[in-house]
py3Dmol code that shows the C-alpha trace and the ligand (Angstrom):
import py3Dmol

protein = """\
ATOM      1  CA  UNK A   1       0.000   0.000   0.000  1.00  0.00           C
ATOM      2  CA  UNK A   2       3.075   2.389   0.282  1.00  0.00           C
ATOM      3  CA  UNK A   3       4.585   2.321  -3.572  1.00  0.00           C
ATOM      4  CA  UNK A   4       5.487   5.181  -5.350  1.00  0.00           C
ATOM      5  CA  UNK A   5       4.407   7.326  -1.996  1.00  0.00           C
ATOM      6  CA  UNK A   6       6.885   9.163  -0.303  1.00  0.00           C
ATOM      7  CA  UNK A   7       6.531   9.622   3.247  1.00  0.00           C
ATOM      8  CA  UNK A   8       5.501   7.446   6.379  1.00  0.00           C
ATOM      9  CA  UNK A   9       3.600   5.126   4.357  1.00  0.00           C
ATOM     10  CA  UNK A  10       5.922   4.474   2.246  1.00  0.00           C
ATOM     11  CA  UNK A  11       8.505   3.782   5.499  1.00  0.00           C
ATOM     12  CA  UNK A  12       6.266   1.518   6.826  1.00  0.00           C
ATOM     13  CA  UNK A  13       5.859  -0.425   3.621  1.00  0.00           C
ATOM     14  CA  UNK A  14       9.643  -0.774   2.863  1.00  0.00           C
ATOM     15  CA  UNK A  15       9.941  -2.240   6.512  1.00  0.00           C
ATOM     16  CA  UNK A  16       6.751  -4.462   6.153  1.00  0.00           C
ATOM     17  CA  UNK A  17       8.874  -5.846   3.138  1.00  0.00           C
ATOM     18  CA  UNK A  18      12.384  -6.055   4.640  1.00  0.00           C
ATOM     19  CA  UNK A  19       9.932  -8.147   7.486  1.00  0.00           C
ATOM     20  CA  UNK A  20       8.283 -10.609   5.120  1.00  0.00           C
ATOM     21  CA  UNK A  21      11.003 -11.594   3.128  1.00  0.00           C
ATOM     22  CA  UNK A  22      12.847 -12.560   6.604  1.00  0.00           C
ATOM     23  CA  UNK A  23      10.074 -14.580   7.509  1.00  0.00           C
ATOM     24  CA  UNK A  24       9.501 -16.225   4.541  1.00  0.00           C
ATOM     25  CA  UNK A  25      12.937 -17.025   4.150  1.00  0.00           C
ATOM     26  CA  UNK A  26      12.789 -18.765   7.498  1.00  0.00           C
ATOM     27  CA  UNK A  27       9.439 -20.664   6.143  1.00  0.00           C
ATOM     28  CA  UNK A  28      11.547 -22.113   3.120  1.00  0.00           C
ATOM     29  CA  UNK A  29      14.027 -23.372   5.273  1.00  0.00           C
ATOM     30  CA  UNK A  30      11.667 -24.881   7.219  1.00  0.00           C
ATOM     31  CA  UNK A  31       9.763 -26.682   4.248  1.00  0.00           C
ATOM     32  CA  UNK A  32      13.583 -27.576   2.490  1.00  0.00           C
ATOM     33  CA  UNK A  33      14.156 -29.317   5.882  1.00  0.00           C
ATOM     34  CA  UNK A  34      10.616 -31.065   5.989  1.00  0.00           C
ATOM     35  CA  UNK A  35      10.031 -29.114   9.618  1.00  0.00           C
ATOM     36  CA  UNK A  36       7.143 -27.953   7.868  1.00  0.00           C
ATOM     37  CA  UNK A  37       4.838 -29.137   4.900  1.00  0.00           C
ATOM     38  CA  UNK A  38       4.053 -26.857   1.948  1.00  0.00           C
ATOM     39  CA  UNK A  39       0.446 -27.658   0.624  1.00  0.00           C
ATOM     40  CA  UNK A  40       1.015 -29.533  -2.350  1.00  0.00           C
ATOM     41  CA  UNK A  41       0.728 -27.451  -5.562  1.00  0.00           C
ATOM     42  CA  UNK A  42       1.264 -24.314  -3.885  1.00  0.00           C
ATOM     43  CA  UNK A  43       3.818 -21.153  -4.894  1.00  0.00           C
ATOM     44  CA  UNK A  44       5.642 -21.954  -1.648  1.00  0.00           C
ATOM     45  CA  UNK A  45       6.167 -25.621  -2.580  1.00  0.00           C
ATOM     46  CA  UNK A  46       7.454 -24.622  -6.093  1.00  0.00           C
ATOM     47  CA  UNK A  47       9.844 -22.007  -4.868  1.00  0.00           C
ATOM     48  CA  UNK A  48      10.536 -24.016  -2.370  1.00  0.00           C
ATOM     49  CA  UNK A  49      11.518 -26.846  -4.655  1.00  0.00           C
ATOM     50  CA  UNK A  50      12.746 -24.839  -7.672  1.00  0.00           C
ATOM     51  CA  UNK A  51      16.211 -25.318  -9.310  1.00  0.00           C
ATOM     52  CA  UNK A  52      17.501 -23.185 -12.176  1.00  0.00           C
ATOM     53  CA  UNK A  53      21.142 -24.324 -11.998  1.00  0.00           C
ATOM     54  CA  UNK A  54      22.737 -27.005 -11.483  1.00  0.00           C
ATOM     55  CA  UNK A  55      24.805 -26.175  -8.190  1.00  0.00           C
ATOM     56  CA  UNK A  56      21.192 -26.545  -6.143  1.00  0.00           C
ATOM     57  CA  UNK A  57      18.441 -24.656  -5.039  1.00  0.00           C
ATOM     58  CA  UNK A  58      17.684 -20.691  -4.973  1.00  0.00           C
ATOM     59  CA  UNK A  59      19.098 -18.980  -1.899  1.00  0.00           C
ATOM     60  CA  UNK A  60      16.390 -18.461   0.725  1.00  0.00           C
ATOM     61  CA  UNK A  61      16.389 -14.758   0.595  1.00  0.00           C
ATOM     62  CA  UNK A  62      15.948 -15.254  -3.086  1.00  0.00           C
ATOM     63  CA  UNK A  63      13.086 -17.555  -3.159  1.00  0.00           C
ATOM     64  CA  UNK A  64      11.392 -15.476  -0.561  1.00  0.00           C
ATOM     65  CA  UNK A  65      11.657 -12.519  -2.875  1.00  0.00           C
ATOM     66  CA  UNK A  66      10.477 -14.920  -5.403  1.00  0.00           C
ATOM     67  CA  UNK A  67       7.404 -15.866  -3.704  1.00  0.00           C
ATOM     68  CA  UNK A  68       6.521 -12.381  -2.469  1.00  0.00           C
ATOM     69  CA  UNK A  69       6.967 -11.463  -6.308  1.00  0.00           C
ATOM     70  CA  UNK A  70       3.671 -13.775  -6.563  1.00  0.00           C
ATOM     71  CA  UNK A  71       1.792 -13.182  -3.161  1.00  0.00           C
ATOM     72  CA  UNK A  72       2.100  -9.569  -3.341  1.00  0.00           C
ATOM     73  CA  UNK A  73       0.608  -8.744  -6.388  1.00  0.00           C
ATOM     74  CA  UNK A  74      -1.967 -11.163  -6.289  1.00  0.00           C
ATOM     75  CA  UNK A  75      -3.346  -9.368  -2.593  1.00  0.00           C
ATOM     76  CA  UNK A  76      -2.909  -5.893  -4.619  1.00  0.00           C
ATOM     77  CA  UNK A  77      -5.827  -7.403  -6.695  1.00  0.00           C
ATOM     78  CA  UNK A  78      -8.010  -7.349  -3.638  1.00  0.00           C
ATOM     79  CA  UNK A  79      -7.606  -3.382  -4.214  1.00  0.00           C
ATOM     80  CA  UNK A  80      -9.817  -3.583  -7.772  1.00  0.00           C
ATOM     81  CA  UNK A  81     -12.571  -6.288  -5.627  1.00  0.00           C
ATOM     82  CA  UNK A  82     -12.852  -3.517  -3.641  1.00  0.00           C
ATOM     83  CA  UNK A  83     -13.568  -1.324  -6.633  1.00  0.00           C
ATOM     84  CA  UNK A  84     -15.957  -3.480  -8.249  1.00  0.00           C
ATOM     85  CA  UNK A  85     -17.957  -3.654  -5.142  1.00  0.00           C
ATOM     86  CA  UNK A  86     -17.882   0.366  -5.275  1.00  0.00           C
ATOM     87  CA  UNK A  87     -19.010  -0.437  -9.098  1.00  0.00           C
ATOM     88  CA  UNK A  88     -22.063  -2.608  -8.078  1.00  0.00           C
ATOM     89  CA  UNK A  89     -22.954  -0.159  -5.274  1.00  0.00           C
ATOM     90  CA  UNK A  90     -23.316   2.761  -7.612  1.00  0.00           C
ATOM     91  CA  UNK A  91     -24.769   1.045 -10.689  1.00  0.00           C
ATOM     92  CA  UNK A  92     -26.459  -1.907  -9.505  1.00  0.00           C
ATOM     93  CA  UNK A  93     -28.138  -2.670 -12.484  1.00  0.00           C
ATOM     94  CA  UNK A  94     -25.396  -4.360 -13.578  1.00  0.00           C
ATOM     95  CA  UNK A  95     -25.670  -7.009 -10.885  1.00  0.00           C
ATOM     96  CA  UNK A  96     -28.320  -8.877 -12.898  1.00  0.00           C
ATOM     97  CA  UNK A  97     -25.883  -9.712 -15.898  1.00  0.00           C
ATOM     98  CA  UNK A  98     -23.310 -10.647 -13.319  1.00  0.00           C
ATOM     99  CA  UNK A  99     -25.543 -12.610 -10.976  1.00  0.00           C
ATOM    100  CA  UNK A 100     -26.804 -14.699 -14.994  1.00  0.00           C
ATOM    101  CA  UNK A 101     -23.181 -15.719 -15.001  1.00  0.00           C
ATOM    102  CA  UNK A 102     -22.849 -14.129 -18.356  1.00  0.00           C
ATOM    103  CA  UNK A 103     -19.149 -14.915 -19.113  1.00  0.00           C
ATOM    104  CA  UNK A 104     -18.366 -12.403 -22.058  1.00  0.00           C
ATOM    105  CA  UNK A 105     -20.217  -9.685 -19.788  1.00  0.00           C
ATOM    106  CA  UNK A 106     -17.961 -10.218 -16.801  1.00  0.00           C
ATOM    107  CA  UNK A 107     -14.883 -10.295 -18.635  1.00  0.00           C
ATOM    108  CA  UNK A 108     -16.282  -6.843 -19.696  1.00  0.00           C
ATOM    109  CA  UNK A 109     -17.098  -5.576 -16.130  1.00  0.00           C
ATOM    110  CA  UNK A 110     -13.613  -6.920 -15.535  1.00  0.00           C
ATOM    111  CA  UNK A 111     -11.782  -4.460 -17.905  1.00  0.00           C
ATOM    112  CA  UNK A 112     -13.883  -1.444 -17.239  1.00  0.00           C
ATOM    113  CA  UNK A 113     -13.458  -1.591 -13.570  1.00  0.00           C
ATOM    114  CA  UNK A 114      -9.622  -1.581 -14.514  1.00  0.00           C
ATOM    115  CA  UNK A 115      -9.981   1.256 -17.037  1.00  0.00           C
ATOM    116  CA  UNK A 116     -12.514   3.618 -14.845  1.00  0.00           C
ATOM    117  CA  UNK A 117     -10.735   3.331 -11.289  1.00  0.00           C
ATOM    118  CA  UNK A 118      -7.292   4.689 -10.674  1.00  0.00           C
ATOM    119  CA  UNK A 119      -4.998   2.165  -9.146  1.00  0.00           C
ATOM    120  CA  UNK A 120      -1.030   3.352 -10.588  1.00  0.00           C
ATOM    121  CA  UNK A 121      -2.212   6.760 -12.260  1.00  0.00           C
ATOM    122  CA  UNK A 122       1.045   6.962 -14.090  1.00  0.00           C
ATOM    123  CA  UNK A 123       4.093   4.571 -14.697  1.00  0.00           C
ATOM    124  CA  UNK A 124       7.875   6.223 -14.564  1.00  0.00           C
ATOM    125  CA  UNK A 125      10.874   4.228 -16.377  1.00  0.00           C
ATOM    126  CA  UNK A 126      14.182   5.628 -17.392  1.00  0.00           C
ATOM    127  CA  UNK A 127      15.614   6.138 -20.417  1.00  0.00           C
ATOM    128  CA  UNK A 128      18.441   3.267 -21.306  1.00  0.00           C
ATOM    129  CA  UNK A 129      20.096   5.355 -24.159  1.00  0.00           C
ATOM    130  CA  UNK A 130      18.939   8.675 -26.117  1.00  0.00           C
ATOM    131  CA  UNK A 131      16.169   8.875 -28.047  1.00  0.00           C
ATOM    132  CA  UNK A 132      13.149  10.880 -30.152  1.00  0.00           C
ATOM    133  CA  UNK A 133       9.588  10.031 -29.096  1.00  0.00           C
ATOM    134  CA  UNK A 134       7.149  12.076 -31.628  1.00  0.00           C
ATOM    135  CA  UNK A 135       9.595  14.181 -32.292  1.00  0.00           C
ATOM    136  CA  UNK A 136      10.761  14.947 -28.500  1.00  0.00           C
ATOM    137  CA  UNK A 137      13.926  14.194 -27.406  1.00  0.00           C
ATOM    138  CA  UNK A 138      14.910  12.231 -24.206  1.00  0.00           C
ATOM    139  CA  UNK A 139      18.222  11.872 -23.161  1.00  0.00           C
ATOM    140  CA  UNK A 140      19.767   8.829 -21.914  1.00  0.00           C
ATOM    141  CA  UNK A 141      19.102   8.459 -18.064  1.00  0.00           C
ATOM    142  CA  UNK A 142      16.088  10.423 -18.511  1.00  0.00           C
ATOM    143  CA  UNK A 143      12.674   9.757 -16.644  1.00  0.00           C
ATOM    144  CA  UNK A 144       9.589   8.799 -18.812  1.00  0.00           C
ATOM    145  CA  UNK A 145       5.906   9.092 -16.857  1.00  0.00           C
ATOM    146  CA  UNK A 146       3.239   7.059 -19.155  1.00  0.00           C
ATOM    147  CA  UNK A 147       0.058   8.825 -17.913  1.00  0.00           C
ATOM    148  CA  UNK A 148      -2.201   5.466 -17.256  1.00  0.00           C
ATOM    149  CA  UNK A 149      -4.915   7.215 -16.380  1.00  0.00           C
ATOM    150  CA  UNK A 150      -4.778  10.035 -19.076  1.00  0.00           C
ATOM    151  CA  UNK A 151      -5.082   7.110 -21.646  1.00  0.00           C
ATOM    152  CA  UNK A 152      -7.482   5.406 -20.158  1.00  0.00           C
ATOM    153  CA  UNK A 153     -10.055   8.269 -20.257  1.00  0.00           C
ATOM    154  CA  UNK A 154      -8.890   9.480 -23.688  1.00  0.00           C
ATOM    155  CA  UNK A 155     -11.996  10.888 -25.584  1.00  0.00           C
ATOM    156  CA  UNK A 156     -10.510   9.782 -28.771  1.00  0.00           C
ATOM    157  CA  UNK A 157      -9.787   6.532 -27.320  1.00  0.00           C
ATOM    158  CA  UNK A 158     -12.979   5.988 -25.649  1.00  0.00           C
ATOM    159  CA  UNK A 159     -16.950   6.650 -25.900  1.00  0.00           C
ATOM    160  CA  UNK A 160     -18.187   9.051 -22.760  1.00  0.00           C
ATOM    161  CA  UNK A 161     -14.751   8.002 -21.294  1.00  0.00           C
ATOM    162  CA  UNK A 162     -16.077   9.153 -17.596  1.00  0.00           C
ATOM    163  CA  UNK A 163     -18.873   6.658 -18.090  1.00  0.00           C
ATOM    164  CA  UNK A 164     -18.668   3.607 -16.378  1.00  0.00           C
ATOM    165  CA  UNK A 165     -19.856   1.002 -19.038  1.00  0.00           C
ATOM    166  CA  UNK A 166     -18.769  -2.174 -18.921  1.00  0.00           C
ATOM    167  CA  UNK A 167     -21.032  -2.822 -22.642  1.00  0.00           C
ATOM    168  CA  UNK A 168     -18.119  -0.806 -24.591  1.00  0.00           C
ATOM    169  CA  UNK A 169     -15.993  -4.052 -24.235  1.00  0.00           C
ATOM    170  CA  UNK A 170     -18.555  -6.612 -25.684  1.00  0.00           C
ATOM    171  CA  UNK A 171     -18.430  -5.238 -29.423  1.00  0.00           C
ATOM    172  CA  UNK A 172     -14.815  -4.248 -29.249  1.00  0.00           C
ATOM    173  CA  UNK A 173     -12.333  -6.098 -26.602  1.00  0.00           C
ATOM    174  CA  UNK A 174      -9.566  -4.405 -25.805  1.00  0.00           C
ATOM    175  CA  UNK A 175      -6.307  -3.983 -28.627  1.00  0.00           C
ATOM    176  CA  UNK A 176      -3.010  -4.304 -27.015  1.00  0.00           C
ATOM    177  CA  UNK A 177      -1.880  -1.075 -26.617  1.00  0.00           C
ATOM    178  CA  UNK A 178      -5.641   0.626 -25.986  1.00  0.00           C
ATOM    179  CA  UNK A 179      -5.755  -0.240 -21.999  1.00  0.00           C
ATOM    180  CA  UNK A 180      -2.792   0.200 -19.961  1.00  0.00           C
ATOM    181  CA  UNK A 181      -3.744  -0.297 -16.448  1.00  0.00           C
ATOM    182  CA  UNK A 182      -1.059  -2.853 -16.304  1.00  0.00           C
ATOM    183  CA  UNK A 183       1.466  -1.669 -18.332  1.00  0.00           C
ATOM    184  CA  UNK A 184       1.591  -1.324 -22.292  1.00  0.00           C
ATOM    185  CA  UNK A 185       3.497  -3.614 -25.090  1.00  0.00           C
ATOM    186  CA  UNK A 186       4.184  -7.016 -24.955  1.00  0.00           C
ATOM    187  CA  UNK A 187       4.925  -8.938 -21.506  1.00  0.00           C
ATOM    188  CA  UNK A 188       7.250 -11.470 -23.217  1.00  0.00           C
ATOM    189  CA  UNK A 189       9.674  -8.884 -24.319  1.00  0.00           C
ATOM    190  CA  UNK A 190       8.763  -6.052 -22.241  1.00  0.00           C
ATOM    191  CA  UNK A 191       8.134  -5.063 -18.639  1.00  0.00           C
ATOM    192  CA  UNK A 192       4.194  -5.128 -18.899  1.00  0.00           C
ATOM    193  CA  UNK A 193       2.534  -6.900 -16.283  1.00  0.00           C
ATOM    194  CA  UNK A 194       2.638 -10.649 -16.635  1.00  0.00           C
ATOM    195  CA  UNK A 195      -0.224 -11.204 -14.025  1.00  0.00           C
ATOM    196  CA  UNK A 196      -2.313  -9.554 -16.449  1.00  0.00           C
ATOM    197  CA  UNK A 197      -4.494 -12.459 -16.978  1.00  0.00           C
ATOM    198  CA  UNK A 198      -4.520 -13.917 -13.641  1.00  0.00           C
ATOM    199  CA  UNK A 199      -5.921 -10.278 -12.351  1.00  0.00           C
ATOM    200  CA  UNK A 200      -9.056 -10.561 -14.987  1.00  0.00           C
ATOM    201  CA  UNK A 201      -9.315 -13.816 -14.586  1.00  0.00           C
ATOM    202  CA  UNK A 202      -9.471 -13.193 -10.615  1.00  0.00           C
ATOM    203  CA  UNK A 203     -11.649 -10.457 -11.566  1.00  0.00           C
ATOM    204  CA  UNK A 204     -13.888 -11.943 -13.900  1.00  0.00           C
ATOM    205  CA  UNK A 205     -14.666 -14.891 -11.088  1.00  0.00           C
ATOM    206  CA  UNK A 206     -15.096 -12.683  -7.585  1.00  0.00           C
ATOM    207  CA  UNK A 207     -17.072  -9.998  -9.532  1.00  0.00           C
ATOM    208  CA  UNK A 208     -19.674 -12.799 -10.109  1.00  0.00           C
ATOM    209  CA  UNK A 209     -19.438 -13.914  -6.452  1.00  0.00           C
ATOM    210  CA  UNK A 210     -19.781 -10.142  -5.057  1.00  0.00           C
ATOM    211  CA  UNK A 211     -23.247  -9.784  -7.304  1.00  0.00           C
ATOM    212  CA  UNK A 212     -24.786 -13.343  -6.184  1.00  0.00           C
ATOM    213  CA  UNK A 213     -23.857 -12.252  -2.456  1.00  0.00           C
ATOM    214  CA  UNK A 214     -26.458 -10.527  -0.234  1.00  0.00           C
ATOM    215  CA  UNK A 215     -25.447  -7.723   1.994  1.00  0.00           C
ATOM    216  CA  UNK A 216     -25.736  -4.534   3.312  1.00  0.00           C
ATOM    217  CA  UNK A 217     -23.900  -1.165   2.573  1.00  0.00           C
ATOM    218  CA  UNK A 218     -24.204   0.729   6.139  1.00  0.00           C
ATOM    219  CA  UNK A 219     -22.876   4.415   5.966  1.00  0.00           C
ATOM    220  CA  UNK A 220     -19.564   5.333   5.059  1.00  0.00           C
ATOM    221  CA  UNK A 221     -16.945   7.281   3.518  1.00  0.00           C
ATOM    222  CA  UNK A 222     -17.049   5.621   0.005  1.00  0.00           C
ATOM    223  CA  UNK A 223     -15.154   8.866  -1.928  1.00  0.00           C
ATOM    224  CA  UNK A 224     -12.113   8.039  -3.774  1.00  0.00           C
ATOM    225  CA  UNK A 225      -8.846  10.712  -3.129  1.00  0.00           C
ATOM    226  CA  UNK A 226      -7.174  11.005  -6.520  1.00  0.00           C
ATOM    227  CA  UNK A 227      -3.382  12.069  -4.427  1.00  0.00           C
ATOM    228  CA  UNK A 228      -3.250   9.133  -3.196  1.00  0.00           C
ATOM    229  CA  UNK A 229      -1.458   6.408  -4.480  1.00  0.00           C
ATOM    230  CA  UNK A 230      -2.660   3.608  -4.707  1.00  0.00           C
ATOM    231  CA  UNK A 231      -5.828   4.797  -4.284  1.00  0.00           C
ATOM    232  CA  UNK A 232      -9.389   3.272  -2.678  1.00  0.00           C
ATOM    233  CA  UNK A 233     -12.668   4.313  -1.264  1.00  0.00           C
ATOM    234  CA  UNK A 234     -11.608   6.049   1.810  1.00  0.00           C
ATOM    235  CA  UNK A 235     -13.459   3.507   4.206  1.00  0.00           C
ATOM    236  CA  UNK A 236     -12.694   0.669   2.241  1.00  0.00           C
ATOM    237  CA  UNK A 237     -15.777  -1.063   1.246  1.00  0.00           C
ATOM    238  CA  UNK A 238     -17.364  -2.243   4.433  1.00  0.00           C
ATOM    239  CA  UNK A 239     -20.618  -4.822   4.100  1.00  0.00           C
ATOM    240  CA  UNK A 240     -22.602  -6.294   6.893  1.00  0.00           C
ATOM    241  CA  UNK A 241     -24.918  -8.454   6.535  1.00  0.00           C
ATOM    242  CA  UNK A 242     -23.788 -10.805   4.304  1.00  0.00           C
ATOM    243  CA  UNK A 243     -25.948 -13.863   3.104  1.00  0.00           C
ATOM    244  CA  UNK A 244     -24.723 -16.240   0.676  1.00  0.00           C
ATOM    245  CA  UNK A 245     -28.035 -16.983  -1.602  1.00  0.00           C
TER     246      UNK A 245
END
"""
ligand_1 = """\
43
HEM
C -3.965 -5.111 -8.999
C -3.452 -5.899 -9.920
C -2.177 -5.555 -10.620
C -1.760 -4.342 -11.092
C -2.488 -2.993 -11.045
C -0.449 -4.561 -11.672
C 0.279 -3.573 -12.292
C 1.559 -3.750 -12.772
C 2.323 -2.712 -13.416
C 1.828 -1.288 -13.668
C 3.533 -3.230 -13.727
C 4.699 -2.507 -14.416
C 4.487 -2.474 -15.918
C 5.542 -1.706 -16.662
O 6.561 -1.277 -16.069
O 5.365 -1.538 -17.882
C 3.542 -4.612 -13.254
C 4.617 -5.462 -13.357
C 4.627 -6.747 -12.850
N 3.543 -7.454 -12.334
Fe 1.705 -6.711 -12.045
N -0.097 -5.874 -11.538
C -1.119 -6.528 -10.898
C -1.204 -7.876 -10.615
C -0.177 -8.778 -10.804
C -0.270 -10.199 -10.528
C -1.540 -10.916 -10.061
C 0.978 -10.725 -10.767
C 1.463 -12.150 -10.645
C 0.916 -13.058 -9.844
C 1.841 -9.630 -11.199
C 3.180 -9.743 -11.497
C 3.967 -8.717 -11.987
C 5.391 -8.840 -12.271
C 6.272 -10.081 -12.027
C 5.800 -7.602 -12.819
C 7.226 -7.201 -13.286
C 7.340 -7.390 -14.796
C 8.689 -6.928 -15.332
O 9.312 -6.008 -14.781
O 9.124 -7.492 -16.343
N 1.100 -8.470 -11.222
N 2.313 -4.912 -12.697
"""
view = py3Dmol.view(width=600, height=400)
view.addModel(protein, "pdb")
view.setStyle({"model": 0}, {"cartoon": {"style": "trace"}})
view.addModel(ligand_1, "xyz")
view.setStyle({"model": 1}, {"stick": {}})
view.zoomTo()
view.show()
């Protein structure tokens, strides 16, 4: 919760880090020495397990890393639930579609709850050697900001941009380069985010779940502060209530 933040937060994060991948260094060792048993399958039993030379396994502070590389982004996904609960709050009609377990429609709800909410508003990277981009120049070592959220609310881009329709992806799914929320270009020889699909997927399933679930909204601070980053309703999104149907 404390990237690209300066401050406290961002303190507290760094620490939280330097703390987890201590501990879960410790946990390797304690599943390479069988004190403990990995459930089978899991991302700590395969980095656990994994070799990728032949003089043995990864060092624990590297697997930890490793493993934390997996965990970390996959609980960051818990930040767009919380948006698509926001989503279903303010335009519940879309609950019904959801609820149907119309595939192609929440695949669509998926994307538009990445392309409406801001989650990394830009992306920074630094220039490797000199060069012209539309005719600017950037010199080498220079930093580049790709404004995320700028293109993902680009009237030429998209219909009504502010709109939150999750219908503009059913004619038209998305072309590579068209919704960014994860990066741009191509994750096999780029940086973009490889846990692209895994997110929509997640996405796709728990948006379904949230619409089938009953529960109540009680009063609270659901408005969402655009300076901070990552950004979320400022309560959360707090049910009571709940009732599986
Ligand atoms: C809330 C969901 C997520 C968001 C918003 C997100 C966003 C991003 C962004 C913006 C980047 C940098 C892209 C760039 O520099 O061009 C990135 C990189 C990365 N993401 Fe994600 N991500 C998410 C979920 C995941 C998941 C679920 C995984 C894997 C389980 C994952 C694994 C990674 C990895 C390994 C990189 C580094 C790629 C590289 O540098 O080559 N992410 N992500």
């Amino acid at each position: 919760d404390g990237f690209a933040t300066p401050g406290p937060r961002h303190l507290r994060a760094r620490r939280a880090r330097s703390r987890q991948e201590t501990r879960m260094a410790r946990l390797i060792e304690e599943v390479r020495s069988e004190a403990v048993a990995a459930p089978k399958g899991s991302v700590l039993e395969r980095v656990s397990r994994h070799r990728d030379t032949p003089d043995g396994p990864l060092d624990a502070r590297t697997a930890a890393v490793e493993l934390l590389n997996v965990l970390r982004p996959t609980a960051a996904v818990s930040w767009f639930v919380a948006f698509s609960a926001h989503a279903l709050h303010r335009w519940p009609a879309h609950r019904e579609r959801l609820r149907a377990g119309d595939g192609a429609f929440a695949t669509a709800f998926a994307h538009e709850v990445r392309r409406f909410y801001p989650f990394a508003p830009f992306l920074g990277g630094r220039t490797v050697t000199e060069l012209t981009w539309h005719g600017e120049s950037v010199p080498s070592g220079g930093i580049l900001l790709l404004d995320v959220y700028g293109q993902n609310h680009d009237e030429e881009l998209w219909t009504d941009p502010y709109a939150f329709r999750p219908e503009r992806f059913l004619d038209r799914p998305p072309e590579r380069d068209d919704l960014i929320p994860q990066g741009g270009g191509d994750p096999d020889t780029g940086h973009r985010c490889p846990g692209e699909r895994i997110t929509v997927g997640l996405l796709e399933a728990l948006a379904v779940r949230l619409a089938r679930l009953e529960y109540t909204v009680p009063e609270q601070d659901l408005r969402i502060p655009l300076h901070r980053i990552p950004t979320r309703p400022r309560s959360g999104f707090a049910v009571t209530g709940v009732r599986a149907p």
